[in-house]
C-alpha positions in Angstrom: 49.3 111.4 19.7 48.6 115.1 18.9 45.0 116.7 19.7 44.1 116.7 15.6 44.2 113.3 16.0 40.7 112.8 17.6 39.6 115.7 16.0 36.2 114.3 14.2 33.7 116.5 11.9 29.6 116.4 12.9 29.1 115.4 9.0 31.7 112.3 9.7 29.9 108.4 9.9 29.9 106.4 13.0 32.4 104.0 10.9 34.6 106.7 10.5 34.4 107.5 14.3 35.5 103.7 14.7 37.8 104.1 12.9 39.5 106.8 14.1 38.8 105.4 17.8 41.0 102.4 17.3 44.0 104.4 16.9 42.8 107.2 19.8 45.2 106.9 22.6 42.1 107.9 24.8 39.7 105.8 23.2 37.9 109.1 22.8 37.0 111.6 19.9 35.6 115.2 19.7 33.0 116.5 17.6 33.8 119.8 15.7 32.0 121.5 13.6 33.3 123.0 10.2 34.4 126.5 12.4 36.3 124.3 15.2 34.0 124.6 17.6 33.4 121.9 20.1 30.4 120.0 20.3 30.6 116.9 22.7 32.8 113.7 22.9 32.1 110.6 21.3 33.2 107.1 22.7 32.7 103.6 21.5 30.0 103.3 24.2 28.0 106.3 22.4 28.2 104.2 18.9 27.0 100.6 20.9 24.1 103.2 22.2 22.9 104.2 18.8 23.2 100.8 17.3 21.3 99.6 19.9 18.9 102.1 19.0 18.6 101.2 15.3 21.1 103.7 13.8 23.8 102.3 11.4 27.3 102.5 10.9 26.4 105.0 8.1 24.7 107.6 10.1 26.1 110.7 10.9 27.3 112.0 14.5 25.3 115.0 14.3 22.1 112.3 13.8 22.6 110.9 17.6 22.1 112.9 20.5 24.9 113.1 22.8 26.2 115.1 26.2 27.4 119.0 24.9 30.5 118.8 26.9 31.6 121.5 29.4 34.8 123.9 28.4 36.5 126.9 29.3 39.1 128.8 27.8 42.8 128.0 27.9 43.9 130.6 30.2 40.8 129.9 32.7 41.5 130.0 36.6 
């Protein structure tokens, strides 16, 4: 599975995060935003959440709140 994979844009539904969970290896997806820039993980656990809450399969990951994850770059010590 290549890192694009799991790749999912801010704008994208939770059904399209579903979606693309089933076939994650990791059962995991990140958020991106247009420019590529990381802002947190999404898991099916995160989608049960907002359900739970009264989202809908239609609303967009930018419209739940979620962890911002913690990064560094590439070449980090």
């Amino acid at each position: 599975m290549r890192i694009v994979d799991c790749l999912i844009s801010d704008q994208a539904s939770l059904r399209r995060v579903l979606l693309s969970l089933e076939n994650a290896a990791y059962k995991v997806c990140v958020v991106v935003k247009d420019d590529g820039a990381i802002l947190r993980t999404i898991t099916d656990g995160d989608i049960r959440r907002a359900l739970i809450d009264g989202f809908n399969l239609d609303t967009k990951v930018r419209d739940i709140t979620g962890k911002t994850p913690i990064t560094c770059l590439q070449n980090a010590s």
